[in-house]
Every structure is written in structure tokens, then in C-alpha cells.
Wavefront OBJ file of the C-alpha trace (Angstrom):
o trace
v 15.561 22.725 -52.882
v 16.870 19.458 -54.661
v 15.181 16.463 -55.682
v 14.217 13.376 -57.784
v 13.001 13.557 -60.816
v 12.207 9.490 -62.338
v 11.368 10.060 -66.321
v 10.227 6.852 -67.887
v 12.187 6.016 -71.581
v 11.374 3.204 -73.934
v 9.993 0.956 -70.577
v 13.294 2.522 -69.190
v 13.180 4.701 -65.505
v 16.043 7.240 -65.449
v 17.001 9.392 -62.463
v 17.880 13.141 -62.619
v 18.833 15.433 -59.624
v 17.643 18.583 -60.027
v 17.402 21.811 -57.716
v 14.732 24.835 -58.524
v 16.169 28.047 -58.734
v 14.782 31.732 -59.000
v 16.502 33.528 -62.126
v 14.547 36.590 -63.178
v 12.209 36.512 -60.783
v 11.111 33.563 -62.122
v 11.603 29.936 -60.948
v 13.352 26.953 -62.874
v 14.387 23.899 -62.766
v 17.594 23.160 -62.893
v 19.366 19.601 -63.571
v 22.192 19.314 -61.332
v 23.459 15.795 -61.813
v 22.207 12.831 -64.181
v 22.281 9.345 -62.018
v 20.751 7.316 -65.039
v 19.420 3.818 -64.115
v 17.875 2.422 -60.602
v 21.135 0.409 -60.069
v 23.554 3.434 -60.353
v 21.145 5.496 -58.093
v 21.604 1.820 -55.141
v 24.929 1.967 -55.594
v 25.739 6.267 -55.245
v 23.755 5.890 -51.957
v 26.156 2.998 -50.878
v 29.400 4.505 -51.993
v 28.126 7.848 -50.069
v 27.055 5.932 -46.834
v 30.542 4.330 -46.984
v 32.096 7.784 -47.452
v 30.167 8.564 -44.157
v 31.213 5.981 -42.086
v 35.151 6.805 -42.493
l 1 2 3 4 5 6 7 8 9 10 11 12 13 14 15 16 17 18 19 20 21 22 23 24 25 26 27 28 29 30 31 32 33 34 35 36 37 38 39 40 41 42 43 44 45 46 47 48 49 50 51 52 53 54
């Protein structure tokens, strides 16, 4: 399952995507992309929802 994870640098929020996985039996997290800053988070979403739309 992937999500969100927000960390909170210097007064700064990054963005991570990250997916859990089970390796050893065990489960872990797993960062799958880094988005950095709110603005490059807006404008994936609107880059992917014009991707849609073709």
C-alpha cells in the first residue's frame, strides 16, 4: 500500500511516496519516489490529471 509521508525540515514540509513492503517476514517502509515541496506535489497532480484527460 502507498502513501504520503509530509516530514517537516528547518520550517520546511517535504513530501515522500512511500509503499510498505514485507521482506523477511518483516514489514518496511519503502521510499518509492521523493516529490519535495507542496508546489511540486500541486503541480505532479496537474500534469497527471492532464495525462488523463488525453
Amino acid at each position: 500500500m502507498a502513501f504520503l509521508r509530509v516530514k517537516k525540515i528547518n520550517n520546511n514540509y517535504y513530501y515522500y511516496l512511500v509503499k510498505s513492503e514485507r521482506i523477511d517476514g518483516k514489514v518496511r517502509q519503502k521510499v518509492v519516489k521523493y516529490i519535495g515541496k507542496s508546489k511540486n506535489l500541486v503541480s505532479m497532480i496537474e500534469d497527471a490529471e492532464q495525462k488523463k484527460d488525453r
